[in-house]
One Martini backbone bead per residue (centre of mass of N, CA, C, O) as a GRO file, in nm:
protein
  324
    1UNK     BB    1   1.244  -2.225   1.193
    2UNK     BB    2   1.207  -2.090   1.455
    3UNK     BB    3   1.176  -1.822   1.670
    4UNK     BB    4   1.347  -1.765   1.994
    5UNK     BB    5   1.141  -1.590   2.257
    6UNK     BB    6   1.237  -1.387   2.514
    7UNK     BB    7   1.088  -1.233   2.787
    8UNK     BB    8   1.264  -0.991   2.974
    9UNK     BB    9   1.229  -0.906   3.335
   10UNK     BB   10   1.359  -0.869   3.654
   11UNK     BB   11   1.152  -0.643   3.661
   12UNK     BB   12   0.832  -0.607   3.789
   13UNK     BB   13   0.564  -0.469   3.626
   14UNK     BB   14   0.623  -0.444   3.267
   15UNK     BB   15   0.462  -0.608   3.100
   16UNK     BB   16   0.527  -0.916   3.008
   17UNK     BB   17   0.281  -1.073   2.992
   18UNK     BB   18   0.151  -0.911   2.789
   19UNK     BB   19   0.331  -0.898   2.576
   20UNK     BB   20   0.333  -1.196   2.521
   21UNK     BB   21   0.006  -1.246   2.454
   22UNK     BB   22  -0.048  -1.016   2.221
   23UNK     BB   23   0.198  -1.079   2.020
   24UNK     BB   24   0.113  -1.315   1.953
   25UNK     BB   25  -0.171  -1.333   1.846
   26UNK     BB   26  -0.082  -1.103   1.602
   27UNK     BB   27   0.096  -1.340   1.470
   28UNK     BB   28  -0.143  -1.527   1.431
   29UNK     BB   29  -0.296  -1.314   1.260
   30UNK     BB   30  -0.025  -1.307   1.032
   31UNK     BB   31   0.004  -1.649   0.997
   32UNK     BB   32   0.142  -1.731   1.237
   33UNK     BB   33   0.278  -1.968   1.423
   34UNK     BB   34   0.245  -2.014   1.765
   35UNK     BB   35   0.406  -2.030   2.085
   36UNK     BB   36   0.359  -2.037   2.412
   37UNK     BB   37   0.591  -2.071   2.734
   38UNK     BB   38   0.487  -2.088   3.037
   39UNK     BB   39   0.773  -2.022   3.293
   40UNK     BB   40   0.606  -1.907   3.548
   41UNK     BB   41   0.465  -1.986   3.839
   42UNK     BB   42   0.214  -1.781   3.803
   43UNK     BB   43   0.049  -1.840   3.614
   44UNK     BB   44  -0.068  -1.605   3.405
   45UNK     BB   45  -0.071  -1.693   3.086
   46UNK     BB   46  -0.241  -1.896   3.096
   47UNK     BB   47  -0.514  -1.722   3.255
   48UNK     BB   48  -0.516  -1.529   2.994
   49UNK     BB   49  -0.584  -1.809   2.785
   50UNK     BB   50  -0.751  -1.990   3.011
   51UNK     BB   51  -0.546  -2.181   3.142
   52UNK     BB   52  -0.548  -2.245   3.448
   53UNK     BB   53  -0.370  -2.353   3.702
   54UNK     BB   54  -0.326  -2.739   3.725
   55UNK     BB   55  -0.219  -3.006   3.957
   56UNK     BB   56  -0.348  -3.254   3.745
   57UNK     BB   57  -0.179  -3.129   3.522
   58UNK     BB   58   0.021  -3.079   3.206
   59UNK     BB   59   0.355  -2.920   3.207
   60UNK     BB   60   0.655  -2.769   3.172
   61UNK     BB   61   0.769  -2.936   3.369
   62UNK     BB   62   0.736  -3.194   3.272
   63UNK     BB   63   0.904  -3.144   2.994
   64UNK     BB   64   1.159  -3.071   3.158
   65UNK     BB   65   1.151  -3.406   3.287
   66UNK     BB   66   1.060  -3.622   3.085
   67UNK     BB   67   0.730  -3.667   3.152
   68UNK     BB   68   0.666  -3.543   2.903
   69UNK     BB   69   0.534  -3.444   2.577
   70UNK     BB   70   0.459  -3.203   2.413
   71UNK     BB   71   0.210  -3.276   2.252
   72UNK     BB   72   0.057  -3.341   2.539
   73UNK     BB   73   0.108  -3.007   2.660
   74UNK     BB   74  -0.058  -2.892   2.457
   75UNK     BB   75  -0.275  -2.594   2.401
   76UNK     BB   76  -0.545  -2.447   2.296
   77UNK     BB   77  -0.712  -2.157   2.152
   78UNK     BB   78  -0.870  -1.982   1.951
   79UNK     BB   79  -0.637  -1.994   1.797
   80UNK     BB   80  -0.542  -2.225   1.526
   81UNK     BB   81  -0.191  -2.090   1.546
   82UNK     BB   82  -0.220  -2.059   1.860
   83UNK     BB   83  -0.016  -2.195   2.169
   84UNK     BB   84   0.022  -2.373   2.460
   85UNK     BB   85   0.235  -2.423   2.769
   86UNK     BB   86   0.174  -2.429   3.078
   87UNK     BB   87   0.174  -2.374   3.424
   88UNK     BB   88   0.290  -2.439   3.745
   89UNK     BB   89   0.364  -2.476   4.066
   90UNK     BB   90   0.610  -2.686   4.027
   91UNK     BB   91   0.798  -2.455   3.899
   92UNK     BB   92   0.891  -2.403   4.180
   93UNK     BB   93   1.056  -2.645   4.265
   94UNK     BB   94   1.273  -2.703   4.023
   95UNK     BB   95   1.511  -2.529   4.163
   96UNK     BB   96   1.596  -2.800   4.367
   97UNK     BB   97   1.613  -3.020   4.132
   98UNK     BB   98   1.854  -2.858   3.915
   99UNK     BB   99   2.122  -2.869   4.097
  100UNK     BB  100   2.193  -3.203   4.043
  101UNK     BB  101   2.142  -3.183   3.702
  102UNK     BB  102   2.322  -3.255   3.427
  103UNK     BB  103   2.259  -2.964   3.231
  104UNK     BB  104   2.027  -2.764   3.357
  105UNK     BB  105   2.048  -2.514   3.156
  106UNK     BB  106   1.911  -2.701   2.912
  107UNK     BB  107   1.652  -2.821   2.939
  108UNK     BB  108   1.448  -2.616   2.772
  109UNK     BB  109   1.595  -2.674   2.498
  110UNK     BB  110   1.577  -3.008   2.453
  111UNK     BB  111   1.267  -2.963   2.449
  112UNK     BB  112   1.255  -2.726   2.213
  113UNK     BB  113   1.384  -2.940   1.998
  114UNK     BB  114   1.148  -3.102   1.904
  115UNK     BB  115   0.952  -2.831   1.816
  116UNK     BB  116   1.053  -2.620   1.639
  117UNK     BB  117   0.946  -2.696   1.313
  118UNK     BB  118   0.624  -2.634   1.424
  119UNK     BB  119   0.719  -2.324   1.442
  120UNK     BB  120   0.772  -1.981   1.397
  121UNK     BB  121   0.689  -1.909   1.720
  122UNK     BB  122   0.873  -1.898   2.012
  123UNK     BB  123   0.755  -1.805   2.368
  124UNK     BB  124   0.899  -1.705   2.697
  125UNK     BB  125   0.735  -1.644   2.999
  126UNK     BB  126   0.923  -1.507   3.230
  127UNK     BB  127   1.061  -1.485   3.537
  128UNK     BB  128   1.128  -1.182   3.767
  129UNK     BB  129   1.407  -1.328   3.770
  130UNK     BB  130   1.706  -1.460   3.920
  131UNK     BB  131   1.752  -1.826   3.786
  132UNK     BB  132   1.743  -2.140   3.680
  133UNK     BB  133   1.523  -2.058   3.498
  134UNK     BB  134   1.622  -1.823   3.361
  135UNK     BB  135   1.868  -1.964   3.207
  136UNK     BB  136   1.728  -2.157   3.072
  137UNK     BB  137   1.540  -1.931   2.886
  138UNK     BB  138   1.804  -1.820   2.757
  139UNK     BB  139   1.953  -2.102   2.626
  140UNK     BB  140   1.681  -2.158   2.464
  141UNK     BB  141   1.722  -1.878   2.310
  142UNK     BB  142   1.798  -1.641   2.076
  143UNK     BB  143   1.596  -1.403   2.174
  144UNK     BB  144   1.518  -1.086   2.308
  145UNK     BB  145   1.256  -0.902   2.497
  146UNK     BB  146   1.223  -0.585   2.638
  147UNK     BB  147   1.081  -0.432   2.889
  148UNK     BB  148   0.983  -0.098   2.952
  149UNK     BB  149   0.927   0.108   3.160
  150UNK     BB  150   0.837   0.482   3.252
  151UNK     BB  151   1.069   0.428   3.467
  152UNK     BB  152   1.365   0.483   3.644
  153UNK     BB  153   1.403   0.199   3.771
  154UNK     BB  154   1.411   0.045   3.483
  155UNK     BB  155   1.676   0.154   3.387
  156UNK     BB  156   1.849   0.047   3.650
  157UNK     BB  157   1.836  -0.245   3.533
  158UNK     BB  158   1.980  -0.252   3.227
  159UNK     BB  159   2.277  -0.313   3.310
  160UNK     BB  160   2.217  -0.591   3.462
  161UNK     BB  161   2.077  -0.725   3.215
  162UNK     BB  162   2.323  -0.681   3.000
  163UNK     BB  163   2.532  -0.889   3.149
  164UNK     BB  164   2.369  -1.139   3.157
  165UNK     BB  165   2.337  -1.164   2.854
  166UNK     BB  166   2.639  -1.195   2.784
  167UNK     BB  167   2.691  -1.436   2.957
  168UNK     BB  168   2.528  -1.613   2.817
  169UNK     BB  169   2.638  -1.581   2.556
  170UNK     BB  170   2.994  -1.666   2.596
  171UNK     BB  171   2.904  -1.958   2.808
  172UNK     BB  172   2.670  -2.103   2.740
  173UNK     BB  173   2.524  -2.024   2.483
  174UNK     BB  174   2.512  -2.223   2.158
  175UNK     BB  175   2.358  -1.981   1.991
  176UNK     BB  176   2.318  -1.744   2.086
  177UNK     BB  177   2.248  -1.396   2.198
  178UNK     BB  178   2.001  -1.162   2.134
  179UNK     BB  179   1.872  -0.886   2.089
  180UNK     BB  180   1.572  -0.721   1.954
  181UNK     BB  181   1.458  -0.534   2.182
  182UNK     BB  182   1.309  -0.249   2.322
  183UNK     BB  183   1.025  -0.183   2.520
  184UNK     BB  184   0.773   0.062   2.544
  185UNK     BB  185   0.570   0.069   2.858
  186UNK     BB  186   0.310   0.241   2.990
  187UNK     BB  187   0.268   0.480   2.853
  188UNK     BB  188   0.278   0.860   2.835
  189UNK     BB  189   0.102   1.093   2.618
  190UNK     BB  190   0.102   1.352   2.913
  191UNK     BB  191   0.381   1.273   2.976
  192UNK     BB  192   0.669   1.359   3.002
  193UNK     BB  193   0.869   1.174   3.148
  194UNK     BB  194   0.833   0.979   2.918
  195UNK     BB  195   0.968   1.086   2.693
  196UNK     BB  196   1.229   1.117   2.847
  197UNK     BB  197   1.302   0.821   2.883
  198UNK     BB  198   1.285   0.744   2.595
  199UNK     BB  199   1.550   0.948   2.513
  200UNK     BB  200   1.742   0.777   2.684
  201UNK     BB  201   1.730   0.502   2.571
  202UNK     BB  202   1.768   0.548   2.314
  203UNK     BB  203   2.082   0.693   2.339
  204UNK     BB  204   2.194   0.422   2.555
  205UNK     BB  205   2.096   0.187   2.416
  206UNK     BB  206   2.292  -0.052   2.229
  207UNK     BB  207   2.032  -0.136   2.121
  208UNK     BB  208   1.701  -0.203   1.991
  209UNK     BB  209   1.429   0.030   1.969
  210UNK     BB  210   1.091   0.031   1.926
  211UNK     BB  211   0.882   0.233   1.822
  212UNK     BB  212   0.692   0.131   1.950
  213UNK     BB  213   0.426   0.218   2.213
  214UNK     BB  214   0.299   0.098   2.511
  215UNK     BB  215   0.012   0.190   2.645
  216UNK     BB  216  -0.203   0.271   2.854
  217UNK     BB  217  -0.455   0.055   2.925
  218UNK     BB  218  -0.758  -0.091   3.048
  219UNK     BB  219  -0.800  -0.327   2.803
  220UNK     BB  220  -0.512  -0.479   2.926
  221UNK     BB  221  -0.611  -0.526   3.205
  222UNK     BB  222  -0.909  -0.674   3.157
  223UNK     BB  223  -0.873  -0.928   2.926
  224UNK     BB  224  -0.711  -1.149   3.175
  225UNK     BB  225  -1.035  -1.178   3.301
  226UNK     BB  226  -1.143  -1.365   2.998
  227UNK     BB  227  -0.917  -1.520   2.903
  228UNK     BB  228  -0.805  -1.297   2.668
  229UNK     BB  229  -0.695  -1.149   2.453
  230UNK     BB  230  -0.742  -0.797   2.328
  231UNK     BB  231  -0.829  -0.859   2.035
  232UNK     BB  232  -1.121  -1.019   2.197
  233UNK     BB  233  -1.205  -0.753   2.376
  234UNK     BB  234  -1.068  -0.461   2.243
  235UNK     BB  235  -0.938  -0.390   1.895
  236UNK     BB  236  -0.964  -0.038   1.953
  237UNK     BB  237  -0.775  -0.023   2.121
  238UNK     BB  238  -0.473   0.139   2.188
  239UNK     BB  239  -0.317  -0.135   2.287
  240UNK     BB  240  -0.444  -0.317   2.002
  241UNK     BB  241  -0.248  -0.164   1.814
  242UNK     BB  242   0.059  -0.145   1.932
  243UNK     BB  243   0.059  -0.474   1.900
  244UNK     BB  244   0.052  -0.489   1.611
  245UNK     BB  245   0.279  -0.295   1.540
  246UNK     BB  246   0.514  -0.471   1.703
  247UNK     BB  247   0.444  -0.732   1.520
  248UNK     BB  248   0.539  -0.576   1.241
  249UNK     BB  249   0.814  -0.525   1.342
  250UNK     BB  250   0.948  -0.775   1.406
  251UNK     BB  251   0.841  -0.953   1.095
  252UNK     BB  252   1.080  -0.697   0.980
  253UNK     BB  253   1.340  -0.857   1.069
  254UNK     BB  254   1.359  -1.088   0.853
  255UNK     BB  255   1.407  -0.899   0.652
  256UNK     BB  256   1.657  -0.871   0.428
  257UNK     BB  257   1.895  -0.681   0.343
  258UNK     BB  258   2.008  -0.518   0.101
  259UNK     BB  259   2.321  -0.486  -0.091
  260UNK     BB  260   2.438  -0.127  -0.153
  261UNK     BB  261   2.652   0.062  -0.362
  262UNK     BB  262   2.667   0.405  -0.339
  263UNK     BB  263   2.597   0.409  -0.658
  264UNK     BB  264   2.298   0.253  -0.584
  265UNK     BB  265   2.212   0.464  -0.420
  266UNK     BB  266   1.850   0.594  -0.355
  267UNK     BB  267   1.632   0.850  -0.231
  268UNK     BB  268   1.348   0.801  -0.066
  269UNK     BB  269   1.215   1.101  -0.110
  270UNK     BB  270   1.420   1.167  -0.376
  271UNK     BB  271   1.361   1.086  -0.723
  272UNK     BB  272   1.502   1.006  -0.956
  273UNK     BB  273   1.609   1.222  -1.219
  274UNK     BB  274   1.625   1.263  -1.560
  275UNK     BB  275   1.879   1.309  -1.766
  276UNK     BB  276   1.970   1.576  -1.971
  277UNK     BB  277   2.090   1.548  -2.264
  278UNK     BB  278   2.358   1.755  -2.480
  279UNK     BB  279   2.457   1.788  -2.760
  280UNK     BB  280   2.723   1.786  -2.933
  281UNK     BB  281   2.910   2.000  -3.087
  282UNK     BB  282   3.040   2.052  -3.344
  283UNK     BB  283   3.367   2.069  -3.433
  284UNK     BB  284   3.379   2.395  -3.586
  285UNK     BB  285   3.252   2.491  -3.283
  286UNK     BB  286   3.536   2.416  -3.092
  287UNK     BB  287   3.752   2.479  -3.280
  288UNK     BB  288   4.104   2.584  -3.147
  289UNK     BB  289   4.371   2.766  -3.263
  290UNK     BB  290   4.638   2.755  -3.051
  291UNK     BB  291   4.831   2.913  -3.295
  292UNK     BB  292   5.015   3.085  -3.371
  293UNK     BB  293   5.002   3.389  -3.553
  294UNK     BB  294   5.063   3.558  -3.796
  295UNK     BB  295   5.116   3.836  -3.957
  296UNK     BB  296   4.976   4.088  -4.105
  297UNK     BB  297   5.009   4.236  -4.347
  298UNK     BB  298   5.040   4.546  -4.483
  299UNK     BB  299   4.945   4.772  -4.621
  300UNK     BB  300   4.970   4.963  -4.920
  301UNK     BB  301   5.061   5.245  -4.959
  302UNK     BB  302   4.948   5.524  -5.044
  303UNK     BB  303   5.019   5.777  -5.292
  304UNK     BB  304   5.133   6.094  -5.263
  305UNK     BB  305   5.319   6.347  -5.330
  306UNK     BB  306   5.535   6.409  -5.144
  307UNK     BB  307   5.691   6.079  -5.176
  308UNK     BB  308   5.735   6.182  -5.491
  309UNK     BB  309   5.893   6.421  -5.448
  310UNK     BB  310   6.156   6.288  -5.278
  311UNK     BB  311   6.188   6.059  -5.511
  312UNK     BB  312   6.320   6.299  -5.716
  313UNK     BB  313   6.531   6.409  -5.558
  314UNK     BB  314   6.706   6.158  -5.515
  315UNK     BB  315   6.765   6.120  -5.778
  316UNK     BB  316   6.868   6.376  -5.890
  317UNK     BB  317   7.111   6.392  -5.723
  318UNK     BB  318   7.253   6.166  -5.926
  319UNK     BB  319   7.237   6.377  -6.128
  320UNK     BB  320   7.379   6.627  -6.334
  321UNK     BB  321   7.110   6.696  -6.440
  322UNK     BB  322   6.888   6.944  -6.382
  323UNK     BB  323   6.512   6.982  -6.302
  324UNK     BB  324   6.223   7.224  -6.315
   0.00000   0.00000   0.00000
């Protein structure tokens, strides 16, 4: 059963479709099988991964509303574990077609339900708003990842994209929607601002927040130039690093923790130390006898001559007869 996930922020401009499109790529290089879901009118992630939208082909649009099959509508990329169904300009219709029919917030989920079962990970590459498209989108992911650009802006967002998630986890969502993370995007490791913002956002995002952290990087500007992720555009730069390192932070939350009593906790530092046994001493060695002792005899007087001349006068006295 795939993991459906949605990329989301109401604020554009914060590398949504980059972060998109690198991640995928990265999860299907780690042999992850992986469907990408271009979801935005402005079919950004379509024309990045080479399939420009056109307006004679069919898109995500024809699968909203019952006109094609999923496996019609997908496209291949150049990994071959990893698809595309790209999106195009009809789906800005959709915004007034959806209005009038019945559980429209469902559409894009009985859609994905076709098809969870052949792929481990479903991306959806959300649009800049909140709209019907937004809910549809919320409606059918499992979990969502939030990028959050290092801008003061992007900060005063958060709290309002938080409040939007929590209504559709409560009211809408039937399976529920969990936060996978927050992703900080845009970095610059030699502007101090930049760290200030991500340690306010630790401090205060009630979610988990990713380690990694996606820099400035102008392979990532170029990669969807040539219509291709940036892992085959320049592999060894450093946006191309971050999204690798990303793709493994996800991939980590799967493994499921043992759950261990804290007589079982062993310091992952310091390795538990052999414990010296010391043999018990024999027990003549340890026995106290702690009954009172009698006291010892006191040794017999020598007698000296005085207590003899003493004890011949007091016979003497009783005797009739003295002598000297």
């Amino acid at each position: 059963m795939a993991r459906v996930i949605a990329v989301y922020n109401q604020k554009g401009g914060v590398a949504k479709t980059t972060t998109c499109v690198n991640l995928s790529a990265y999860l299907a290089l780690e042999g992850k099988k992986v469907l990408l879901i271009d979801f935005d009118p402005q079919a950004n992630a379509s024309s990045g991964l080479g399939h420009p939208a056109k307006l004679n082909e069919g898109s995500i649009y024809h699968g909203l509303f019952g006109l094609a099959e999923p496996d019609a509508l997908t496209k291949p990329t150049i990994f071959y574990n990893y698809h595309l169904i790209p999106s195009s300009q009809h789906l800005a219709g959709a915004l007034i077609e959806l209005v009038n029919i019945p559980e429209r917030e469902h559409k894009l989920r009985q859609f994905i339900d076709k098809i969870r079962d052949k792929y481990d990970y479903i991306f959806i590459d959300m649009p800049p708003s909140l709209s019907l498209l937004t809910i549809n989108g919320l409606v059918a992911a499992d979990e969502i990842v939030i990028p959050v650009q290092s801008h003061y802006f992007s900060m005063e967002g958060l709290s309002q994209l938080l409040e939007i998630i929590e209504l559709v986890h409560k009211n809408i969502s039937t399976r529920g929607l969990k936060v996978s993370g927050a992703v900080m995007t845009m970095f610059d490791e030699n502007e101090p601002l930049s760290h200030k913002i991500a340690g306010d956002i630790a401090a205060s995002f009630p979610h988990n927040v990713f380690k990694t952290r996606i820099p400035r990087s102008s392979a990532l500007s170029e990669a969807p130039s040539y219509g291709r992720p940036v892992i085959l555009h320049d592999p060894n730069s450093t946006g191309a690093r971050a999204y690798e390192q990303l793709a493994k932070e996800l991939i980590a939350q799967e493994t499921p923790k043992q759950f261990q009593m804290p007589s079982q906790m062993v310091s992952a530092v310091e390795p538990k130390q052999e414990q010296i046994v010391t043999p018990l001493p024999n027990e003549s060695d340890i026995l106290i006898d702690i009954k009172p002792q009698s006291q010892p005899e006191q040794p017999p007087v020598v007698a000296t001559e005085a207590p003899i001349r003493d004890e011949a006068l007091r016979q003497a006295q009783g005797d009739s007869t003295f002598y000297f």
